[in-house]
Backbone bond lengths (Angstrom), bond angles and torsions (degrees), N, CA, C in turn:
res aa  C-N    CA-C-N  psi(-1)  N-CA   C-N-CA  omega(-1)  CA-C   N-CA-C  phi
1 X - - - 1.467 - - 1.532 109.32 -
2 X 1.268 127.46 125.66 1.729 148.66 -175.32 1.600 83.54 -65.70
3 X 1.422 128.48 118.35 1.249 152.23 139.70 1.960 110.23 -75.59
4 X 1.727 102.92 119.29 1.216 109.79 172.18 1.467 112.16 -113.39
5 X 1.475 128.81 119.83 1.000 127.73 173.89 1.767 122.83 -79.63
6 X 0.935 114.51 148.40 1.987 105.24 169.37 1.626 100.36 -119.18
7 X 1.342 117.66 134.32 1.146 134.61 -151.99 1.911 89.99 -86.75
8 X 1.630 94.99 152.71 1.561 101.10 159.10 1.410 124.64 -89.94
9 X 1.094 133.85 110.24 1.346 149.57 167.09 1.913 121.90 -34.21
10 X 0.975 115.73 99.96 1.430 114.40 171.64 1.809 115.09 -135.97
11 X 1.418 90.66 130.24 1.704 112.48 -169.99 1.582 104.82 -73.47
12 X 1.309 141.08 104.21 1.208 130.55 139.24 1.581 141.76 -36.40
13 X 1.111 87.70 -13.46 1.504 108.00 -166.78 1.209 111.33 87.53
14 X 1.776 128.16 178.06 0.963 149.59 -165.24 1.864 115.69 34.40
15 X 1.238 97.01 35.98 1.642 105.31 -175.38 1.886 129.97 90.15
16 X 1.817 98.35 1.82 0.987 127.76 -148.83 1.879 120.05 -78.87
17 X 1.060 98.43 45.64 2.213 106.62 -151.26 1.613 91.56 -46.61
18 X 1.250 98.49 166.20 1.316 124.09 159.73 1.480 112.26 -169.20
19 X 1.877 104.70 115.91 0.984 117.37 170.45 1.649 138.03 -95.40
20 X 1.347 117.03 110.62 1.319 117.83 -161.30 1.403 103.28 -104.70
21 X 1.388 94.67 140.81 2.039 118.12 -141.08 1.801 78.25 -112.53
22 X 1.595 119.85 -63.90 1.482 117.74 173.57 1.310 137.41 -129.83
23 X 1.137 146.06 123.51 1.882 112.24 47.05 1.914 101.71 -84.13
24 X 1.624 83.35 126.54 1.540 92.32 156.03 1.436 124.73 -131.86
25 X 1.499 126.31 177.15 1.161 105.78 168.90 1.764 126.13 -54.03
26 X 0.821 118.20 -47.53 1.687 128.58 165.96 1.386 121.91 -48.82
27 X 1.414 105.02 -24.94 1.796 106.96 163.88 1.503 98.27 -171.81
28 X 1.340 95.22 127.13 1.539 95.62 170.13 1.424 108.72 -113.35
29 X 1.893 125.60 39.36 1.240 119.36 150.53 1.499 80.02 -154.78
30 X 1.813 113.34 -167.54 1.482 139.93 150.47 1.343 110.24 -122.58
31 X 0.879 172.40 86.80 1.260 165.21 -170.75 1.527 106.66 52.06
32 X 1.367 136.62 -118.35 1.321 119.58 161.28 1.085 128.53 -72.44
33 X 1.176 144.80 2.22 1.286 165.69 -155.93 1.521 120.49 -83.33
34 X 1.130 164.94 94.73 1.512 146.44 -76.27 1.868 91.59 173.94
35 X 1.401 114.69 -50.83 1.207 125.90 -171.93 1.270 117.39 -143.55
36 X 1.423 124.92 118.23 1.398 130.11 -168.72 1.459 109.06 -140.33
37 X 1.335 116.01 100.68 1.574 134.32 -164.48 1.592 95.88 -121.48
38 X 1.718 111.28 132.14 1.106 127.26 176.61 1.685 110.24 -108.99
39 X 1.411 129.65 101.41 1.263 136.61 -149.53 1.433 110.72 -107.35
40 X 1.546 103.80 93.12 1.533 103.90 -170.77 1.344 131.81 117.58
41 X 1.282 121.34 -171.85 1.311 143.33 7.22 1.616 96.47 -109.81
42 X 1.673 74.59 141.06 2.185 87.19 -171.94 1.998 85.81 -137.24
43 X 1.151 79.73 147.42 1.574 89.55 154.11 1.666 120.95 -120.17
44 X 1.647 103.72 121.15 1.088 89.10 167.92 1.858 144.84 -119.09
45 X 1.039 125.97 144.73 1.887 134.46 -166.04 1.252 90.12 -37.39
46 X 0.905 130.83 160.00 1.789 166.49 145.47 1.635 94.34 -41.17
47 X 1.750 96.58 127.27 1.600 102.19 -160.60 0.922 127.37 84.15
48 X 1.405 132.62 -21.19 1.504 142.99 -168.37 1.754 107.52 -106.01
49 X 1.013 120.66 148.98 1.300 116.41 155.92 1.628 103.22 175.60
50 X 1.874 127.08 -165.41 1.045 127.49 -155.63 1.471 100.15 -99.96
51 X 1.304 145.70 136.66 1.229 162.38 -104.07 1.175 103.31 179.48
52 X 1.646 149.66 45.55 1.623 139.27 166.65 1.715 104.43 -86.74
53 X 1.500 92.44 109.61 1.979 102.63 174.00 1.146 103.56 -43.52
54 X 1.653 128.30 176.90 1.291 147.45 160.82 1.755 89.21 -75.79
55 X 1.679 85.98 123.35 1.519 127.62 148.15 1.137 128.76 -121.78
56 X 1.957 109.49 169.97 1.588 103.76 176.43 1.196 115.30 -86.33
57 X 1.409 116.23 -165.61 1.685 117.85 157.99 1.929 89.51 177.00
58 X 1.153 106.13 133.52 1.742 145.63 -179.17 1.456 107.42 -121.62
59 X 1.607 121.96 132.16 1.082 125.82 140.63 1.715 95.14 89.13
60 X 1.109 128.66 16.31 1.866 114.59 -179.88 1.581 97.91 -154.52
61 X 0.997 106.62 163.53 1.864 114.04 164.40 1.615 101.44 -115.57
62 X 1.443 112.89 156.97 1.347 129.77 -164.24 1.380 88.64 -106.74
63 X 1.312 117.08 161.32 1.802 114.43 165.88 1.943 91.62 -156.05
64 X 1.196 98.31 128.16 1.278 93.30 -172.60 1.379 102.00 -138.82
65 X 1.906 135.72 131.74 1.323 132.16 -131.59 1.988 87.15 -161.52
66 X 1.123 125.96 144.75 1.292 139.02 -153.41 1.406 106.90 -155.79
67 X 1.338 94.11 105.54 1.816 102.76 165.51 1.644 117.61 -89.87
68 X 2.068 112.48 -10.34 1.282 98.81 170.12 1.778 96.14 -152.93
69 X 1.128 122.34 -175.71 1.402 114.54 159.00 1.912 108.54 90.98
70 X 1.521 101.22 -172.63 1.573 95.60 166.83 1.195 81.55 -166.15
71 X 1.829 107.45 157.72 0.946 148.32 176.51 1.705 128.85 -109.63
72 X 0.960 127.56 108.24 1.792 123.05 170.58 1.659 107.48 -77.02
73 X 0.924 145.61 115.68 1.364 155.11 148.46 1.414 117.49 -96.63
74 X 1.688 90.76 127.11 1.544 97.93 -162.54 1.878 83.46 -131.96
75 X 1.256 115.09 158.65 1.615 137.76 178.30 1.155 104.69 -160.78
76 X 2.035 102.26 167.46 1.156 126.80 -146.20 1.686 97.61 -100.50
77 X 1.544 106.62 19.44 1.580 122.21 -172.33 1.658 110.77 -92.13
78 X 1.766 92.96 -33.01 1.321 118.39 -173.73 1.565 99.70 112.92
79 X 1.272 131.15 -17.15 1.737 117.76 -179.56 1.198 104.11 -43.44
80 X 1.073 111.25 159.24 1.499 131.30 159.81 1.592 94.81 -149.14
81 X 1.657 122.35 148.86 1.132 125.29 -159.81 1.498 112.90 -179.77
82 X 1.212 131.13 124.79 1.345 141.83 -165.49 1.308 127.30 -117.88
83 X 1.300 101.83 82.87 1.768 117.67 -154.35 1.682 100.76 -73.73
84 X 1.066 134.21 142.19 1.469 154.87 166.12 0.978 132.50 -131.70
85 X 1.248 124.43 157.38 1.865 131.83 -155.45 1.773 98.39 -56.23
86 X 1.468 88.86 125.35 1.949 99.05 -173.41 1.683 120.57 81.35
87 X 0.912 109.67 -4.59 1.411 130.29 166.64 1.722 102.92 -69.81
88 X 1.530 99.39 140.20 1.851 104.99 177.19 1.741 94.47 -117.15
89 X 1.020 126.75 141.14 1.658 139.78 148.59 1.172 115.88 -105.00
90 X 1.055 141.12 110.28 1.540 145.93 165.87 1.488 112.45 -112.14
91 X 1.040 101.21 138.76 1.822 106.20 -148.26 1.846 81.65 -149.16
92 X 1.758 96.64 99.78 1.449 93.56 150.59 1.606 138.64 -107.19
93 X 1.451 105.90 114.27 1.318 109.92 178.39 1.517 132.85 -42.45
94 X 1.720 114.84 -59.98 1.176 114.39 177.83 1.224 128.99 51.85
95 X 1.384 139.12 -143.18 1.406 127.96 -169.96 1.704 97.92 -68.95
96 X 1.563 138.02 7.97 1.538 121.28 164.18 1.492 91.59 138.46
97 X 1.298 110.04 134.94 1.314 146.58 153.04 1.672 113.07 -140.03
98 X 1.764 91.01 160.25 1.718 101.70 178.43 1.662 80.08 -135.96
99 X 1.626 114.43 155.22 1.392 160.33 -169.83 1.204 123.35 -147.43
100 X 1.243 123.63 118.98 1.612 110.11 138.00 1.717 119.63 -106.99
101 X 1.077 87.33 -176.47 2.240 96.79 -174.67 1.781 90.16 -137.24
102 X 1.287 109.33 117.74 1.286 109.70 164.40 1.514 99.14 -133.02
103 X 1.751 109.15 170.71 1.233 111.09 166.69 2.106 114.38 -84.81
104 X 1.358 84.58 133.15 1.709 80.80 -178.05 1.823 115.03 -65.23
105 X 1.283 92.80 157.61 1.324 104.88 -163.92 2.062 112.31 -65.65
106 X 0.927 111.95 -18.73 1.368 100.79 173.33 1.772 115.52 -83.24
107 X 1.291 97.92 -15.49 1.724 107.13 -176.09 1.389 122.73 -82.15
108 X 2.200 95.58 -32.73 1.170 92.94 178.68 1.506 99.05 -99.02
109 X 0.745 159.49 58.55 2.028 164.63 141.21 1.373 95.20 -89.18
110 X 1.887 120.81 -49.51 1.051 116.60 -149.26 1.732 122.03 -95.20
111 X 1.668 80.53 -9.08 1.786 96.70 178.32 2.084 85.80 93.42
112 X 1.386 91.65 142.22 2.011 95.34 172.06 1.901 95.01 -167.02
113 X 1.037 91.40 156.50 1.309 119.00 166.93 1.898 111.24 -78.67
114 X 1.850 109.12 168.98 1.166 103.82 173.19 1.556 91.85 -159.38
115 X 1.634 126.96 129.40 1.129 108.98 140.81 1.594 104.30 -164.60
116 X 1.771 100.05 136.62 1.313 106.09 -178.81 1.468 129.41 -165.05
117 X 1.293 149.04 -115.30 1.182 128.15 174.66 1.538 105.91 -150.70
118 X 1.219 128.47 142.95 1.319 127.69 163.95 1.171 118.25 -144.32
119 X 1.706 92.91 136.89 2.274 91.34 -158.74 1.373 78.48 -140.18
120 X 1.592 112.11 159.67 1.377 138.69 -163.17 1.659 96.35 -114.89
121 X 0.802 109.51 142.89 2.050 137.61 161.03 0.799 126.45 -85.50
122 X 1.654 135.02 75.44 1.710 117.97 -170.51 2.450 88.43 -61.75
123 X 1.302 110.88 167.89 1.263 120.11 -164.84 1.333 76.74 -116.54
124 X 1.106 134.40 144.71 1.992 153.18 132.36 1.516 81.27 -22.13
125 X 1.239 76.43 136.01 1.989 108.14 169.64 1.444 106.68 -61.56
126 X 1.480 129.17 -37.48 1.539 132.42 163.45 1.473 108.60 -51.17
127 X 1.523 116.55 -58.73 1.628 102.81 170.18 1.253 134.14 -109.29
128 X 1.463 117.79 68.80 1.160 120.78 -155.81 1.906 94.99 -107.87
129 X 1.634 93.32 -14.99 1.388 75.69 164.28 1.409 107.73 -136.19
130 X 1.011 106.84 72.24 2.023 123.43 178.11 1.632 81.48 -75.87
131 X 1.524 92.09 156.51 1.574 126.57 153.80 1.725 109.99 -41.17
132 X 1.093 132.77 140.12 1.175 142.35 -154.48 1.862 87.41 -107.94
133 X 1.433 102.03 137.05 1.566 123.30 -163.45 1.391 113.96 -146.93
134 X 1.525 132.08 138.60 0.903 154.23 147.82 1.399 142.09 -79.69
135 X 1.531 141.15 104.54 1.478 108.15 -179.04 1.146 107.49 -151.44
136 X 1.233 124.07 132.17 1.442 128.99 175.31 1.695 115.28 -102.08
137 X 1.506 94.32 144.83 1.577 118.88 -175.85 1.541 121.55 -127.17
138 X 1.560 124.08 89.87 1.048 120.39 -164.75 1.425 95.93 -72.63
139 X 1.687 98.91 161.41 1.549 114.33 171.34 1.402 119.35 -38.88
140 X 1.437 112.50 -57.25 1.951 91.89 -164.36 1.486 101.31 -71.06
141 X 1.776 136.72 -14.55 1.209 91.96 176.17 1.847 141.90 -100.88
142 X 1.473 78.99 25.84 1.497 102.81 165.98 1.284 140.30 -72.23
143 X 1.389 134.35 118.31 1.349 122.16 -143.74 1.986 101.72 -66.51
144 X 1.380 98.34 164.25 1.636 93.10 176.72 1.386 121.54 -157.87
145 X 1.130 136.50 121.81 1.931 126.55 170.53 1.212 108.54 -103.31
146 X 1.147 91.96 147.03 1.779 131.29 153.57 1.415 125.29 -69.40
147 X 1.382 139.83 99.07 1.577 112.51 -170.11 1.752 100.45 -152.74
148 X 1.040 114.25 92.05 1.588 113.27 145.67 1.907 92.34 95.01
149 X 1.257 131.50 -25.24 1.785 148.66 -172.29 1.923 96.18 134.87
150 X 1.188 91.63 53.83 1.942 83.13 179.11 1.573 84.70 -140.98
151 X 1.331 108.64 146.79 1.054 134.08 -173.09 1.288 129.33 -116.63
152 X 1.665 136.21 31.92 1.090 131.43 -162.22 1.611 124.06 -57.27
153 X 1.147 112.31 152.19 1.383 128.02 156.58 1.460 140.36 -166.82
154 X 1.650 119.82 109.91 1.304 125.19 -145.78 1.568 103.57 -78.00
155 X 1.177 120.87 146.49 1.642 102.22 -167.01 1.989 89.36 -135.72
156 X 1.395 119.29 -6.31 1.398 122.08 168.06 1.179 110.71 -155.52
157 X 1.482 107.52 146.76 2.158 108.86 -177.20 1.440 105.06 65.76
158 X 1.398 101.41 -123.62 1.267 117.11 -138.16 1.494 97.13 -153.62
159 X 1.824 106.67 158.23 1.713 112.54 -158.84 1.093 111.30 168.10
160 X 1.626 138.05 113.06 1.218 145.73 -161.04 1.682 108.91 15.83
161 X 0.757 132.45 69.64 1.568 145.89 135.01 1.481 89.28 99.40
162 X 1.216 135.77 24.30 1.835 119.12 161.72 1.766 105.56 -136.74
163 X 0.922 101.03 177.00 1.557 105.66 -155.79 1.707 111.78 -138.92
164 X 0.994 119.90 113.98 1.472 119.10 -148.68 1.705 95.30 -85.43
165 X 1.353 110.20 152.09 2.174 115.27 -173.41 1.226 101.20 -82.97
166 X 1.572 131.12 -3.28 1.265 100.45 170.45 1.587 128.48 -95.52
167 X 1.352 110.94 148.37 1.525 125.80 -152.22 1.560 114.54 -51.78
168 X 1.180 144.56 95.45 1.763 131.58 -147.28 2.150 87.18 -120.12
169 X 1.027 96.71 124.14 1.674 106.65 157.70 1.278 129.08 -49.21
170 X 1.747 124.42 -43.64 1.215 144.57 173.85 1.142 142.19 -120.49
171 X 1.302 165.33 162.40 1.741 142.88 160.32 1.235 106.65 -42.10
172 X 1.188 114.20 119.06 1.362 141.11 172.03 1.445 128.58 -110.64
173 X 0.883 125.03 123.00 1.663 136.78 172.98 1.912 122.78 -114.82
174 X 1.299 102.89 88.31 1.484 100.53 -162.83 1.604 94.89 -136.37
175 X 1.655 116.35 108.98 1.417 120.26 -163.41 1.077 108.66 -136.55
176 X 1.513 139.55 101.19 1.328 117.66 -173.12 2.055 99.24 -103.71
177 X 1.626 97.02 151.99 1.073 127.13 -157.08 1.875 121.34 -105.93
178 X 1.134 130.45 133.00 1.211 121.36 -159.54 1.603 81.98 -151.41
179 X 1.482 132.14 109.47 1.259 139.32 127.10 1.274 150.64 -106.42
180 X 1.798 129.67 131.91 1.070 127.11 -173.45 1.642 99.29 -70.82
181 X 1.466 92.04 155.87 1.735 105.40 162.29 1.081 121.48 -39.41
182 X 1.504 116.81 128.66 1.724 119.60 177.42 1.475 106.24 72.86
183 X 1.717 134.09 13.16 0.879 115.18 159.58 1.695 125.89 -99.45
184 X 1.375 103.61 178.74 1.598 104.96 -163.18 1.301 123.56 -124.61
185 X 1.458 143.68 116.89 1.348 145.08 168.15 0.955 140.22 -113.52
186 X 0.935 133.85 101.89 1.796 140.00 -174.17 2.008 106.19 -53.41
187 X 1.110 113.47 104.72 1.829 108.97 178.11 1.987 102.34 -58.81
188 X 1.496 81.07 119.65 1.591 80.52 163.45 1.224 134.65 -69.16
189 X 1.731 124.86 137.13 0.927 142.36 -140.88 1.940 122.90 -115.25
190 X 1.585 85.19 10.71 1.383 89.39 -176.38 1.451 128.03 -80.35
191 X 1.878 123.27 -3.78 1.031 127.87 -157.67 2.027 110.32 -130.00
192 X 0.970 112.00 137.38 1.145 120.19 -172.81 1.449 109.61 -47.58
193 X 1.210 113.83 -48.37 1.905 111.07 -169.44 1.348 92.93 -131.13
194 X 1.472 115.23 131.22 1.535 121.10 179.35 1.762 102.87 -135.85
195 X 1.255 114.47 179.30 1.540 114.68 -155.72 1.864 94.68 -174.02
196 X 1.327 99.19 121.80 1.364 99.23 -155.03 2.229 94.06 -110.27
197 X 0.975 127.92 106.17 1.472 122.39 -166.39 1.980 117.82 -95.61
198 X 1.363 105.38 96.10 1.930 89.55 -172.43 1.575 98.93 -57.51
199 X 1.014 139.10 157.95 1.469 145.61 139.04 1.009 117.16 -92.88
200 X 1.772 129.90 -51.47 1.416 120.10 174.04 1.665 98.14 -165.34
201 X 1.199 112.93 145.45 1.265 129.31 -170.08 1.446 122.41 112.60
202 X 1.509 110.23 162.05 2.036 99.76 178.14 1.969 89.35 -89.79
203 X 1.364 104.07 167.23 1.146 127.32 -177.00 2.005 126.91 -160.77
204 X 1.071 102.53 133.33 1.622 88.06 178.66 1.682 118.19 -127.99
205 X 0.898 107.08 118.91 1.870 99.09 177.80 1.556 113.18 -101.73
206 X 1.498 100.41 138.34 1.459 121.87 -153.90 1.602 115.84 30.93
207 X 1.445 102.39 60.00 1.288 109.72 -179.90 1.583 139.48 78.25
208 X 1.800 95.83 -2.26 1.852 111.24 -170.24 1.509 99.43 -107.21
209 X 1.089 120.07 128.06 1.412 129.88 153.29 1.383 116.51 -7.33
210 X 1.229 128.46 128.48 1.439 110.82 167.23 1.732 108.47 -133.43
211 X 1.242 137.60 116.60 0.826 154.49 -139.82 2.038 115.38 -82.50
212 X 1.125 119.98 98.62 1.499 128.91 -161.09 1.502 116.87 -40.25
213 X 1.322 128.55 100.20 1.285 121.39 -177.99 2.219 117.88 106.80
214 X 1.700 63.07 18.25 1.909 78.51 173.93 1.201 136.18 -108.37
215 X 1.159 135.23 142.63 1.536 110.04 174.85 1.842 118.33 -90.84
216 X 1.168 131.78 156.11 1.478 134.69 -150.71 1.628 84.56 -138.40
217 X 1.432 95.26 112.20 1.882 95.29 152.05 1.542 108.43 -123.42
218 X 1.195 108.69 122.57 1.591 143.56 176.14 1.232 71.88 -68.23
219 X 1.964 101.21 145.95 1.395 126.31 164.77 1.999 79.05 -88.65
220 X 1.809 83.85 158.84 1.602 136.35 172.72 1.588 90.27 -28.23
221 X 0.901 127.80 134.28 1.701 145.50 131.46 1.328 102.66 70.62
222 X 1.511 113.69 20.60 1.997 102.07 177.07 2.052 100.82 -106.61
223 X 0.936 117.47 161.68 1.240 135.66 169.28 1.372 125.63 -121.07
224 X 1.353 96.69 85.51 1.767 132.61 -178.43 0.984 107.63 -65.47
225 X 1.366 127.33 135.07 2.255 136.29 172.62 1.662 85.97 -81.42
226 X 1.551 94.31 150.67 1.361 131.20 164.76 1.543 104.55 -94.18
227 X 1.017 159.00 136.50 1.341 137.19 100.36 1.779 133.98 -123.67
228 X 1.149 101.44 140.59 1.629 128.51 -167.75 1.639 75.36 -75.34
229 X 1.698 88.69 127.21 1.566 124.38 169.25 1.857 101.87 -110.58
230 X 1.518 112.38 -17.47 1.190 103.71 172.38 1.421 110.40 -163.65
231 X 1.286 161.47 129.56 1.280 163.85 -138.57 1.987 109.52 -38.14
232 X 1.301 128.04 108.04 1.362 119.85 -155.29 1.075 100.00 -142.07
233 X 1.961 102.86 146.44 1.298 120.72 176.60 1.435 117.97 -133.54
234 X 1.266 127.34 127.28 1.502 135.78 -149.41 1.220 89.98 -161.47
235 X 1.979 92.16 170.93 1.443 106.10 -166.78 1.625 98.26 -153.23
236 X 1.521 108.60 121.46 1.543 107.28 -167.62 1.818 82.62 -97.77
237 X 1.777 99.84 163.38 1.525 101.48 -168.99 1.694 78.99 -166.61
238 X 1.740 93.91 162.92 1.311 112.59 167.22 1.706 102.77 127.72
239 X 1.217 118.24 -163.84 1.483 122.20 -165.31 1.412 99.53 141.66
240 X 1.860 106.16 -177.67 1.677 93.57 172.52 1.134 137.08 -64.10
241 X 1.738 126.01 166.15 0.891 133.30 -159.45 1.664 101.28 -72.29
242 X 1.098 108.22 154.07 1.772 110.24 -175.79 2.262 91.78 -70.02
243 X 1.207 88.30 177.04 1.616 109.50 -169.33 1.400 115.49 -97.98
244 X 0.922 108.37 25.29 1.769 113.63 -157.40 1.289 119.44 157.17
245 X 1.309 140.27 158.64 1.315 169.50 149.01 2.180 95.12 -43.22
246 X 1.204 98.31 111.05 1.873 116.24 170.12 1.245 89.87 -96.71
247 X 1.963 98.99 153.81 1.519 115.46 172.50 1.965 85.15 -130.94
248 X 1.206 106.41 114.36 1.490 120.99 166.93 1.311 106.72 -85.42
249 X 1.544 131.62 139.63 1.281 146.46 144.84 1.395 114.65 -146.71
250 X 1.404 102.71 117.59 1.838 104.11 -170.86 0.795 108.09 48.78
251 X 1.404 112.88 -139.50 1.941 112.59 -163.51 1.534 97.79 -77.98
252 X 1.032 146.58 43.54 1.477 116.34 -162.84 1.638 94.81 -171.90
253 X 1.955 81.14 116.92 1.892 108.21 -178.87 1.240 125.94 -104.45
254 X 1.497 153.57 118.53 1.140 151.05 -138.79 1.940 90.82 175.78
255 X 1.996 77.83 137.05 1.567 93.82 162.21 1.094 120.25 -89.38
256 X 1.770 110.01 24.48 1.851 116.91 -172.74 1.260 88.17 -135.37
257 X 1.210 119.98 132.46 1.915 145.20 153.42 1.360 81.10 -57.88
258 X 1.719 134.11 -61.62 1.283 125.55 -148.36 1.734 110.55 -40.36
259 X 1.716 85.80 -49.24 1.408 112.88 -150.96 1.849 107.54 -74.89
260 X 1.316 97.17 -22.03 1.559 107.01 166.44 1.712 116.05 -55.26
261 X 1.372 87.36 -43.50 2.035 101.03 -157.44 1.413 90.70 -80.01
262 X 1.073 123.78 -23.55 1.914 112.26 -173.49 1.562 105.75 -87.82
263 X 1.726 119.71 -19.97 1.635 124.32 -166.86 1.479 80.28 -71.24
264 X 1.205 118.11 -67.45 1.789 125.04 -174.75 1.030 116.01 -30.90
265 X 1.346 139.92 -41.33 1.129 165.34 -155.77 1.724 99.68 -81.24
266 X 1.274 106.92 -80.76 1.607 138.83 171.46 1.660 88.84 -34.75
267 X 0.838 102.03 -91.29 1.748 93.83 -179.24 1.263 117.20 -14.21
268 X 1.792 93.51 -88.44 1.976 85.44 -169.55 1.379 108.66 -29.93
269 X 1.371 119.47 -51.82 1.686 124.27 -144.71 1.535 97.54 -62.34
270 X 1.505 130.01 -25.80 1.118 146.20 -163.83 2.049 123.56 85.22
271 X 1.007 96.88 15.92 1.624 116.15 -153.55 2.306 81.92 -79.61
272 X 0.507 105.44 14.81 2.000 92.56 160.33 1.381 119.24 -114.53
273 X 1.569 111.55 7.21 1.583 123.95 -169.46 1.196 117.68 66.71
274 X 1.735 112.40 -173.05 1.199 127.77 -164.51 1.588 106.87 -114.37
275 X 1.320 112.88 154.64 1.694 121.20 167.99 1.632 113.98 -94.24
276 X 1.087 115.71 105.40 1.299 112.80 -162.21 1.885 99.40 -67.89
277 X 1.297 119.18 153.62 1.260 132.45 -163.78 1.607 110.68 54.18
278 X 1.257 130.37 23.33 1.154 125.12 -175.36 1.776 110.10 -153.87
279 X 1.196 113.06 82.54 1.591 124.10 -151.33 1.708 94.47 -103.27
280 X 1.142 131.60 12.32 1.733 116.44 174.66 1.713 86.35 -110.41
281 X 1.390 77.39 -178.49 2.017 98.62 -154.18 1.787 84.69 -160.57
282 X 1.760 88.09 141.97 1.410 107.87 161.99 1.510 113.99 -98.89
283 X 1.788 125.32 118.72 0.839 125.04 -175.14 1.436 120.08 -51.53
284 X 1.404 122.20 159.47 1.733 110.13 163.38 1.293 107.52 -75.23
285 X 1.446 101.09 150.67 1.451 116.93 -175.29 1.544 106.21 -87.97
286 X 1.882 101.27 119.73 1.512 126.36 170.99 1.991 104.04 -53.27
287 X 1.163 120.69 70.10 1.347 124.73 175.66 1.479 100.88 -154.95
């Protein structure tokens, strides 16, 4: 039976939603997949734009993917990096990194839009504490098809027969989706747990309504039709099942409670470093 999730709603401010599809009660992963936040779409006035301080994150990789807008990404590596529509960021945490995401400075003078996706990586319990990594993947060199008004493009793992360059820990399934009206897609079927995401547009699989801004989990091993009832953008996700039982708190994933209480720790103390040109900090959360 097709499980539809409805995402929880949280305001960034300045008009800024983000709806998070997982952990929910109905799944608290997709295959590696741990955190799946749909970011947007806001436009914002001249002067305005998105503002997340430097934080930590342990134990997951970030993957962050843009159908409009731009992003400045700054870390405690020294990157700095300016992600844009079709652009991949993969940001591995591992034993600890700090980030922020702001809007870059010519976008926000000029007023810009934003909307796109950001999903979390629990890491294999073997590398949960790898060396902390950065890497950017501009759009064209991401694999991509053409098919019938479908628009593929694999932006992690693996996905109808091409295999995306950025570096993935586990089987991965990370496909974002672009269909014209009345077109048709069969969900690929190569991965144990998949997670089907609307972003915007109506849509129906195997013919049922599917509700704008939801997440869709296809039961185990069937191969469900896509079709765009009106111009649509979605994001298929999932791969194998993670290796173990995750303990989430704030930014920070670990198959150790231990290993939670010392990241917290590390923080206050300041021990993950500084972002150079970027001196505010999100406090730890009194919970």
């Amino acid at each position: 039976m097709t499980t539809i999730i409805e995402p929880r709603v949280h305001d960034l401010g300045e008009g800024f939603l983000v709806r998070r599809a997982v952990p929910s009660i109905q799944a608290r992963s997709v295959g590696p997949f741990v955190f799946v936040d749909h970011m947007g779409p806001v436009v914002f006035e001249g002067g305005r734009g998105l503002d997340v301080r430097p934080h930590p994150h342990i134990g997951l990789a970030t993957v962050t993917f843009l159908w409009a807008g731009a992003i400045n990404h700054r870390d405690t590596l020294g990157s700095e990096q300016v992600i844009r529509p079709g652009d991949v960021n993969w940001m591995t945490a591992g034993r600890g990194i700090a980030h922020s995401e702001r809007t870059p400075t010519a976008e926000r003078a000029a007023g810009s839009e934003a909307h796109g996706m950001q999903t979390w990586v629990a890491l294999p319990q073997a590398h949960e504490e790898t060396d902390p990594a950065f890497y950017h993947h501009p759009a064209a060199t991401l694999p991509q098809q053409r098919r019938d008004g479908a628009w593929l493009r694999v932006i992690a793992g693996r996905g109808y027969g091409e295999e995306s360059p950025v570096k993935v820990f586990a089987d991965t399934l990370n496909v974002a989706l672009d269909l014209e009206p009345d077109a048709e897609l069969v969900l690929d079927d190569g991965h144990v747990e998949r997670a089907l995401y609307i972003l915007d547009g109506e849509a129906q699989l195997d013919g049922v309504d599917i509700p704008a801004r939801h997440l869709v989990i296809p039961d185990r091993g069937t191969r469900p039709k896509l079709r765009a009832k009106t111009p649509l953008k979605a994001m298929l996700l999932g791969g194998e099942p993670l290796d173990g039982h995750r303990h989430l708190w704030w930014n920070f994933v670990s198959s150790s409670k231990e290993r939670i209480e010392q990241a917290k720790q590390d923080w206050v103390d300041g021990r993950f470093g500084r972002i150079e040109g970027d001196d505010e900090f999100i406090p730890l959360p009194q919970r």
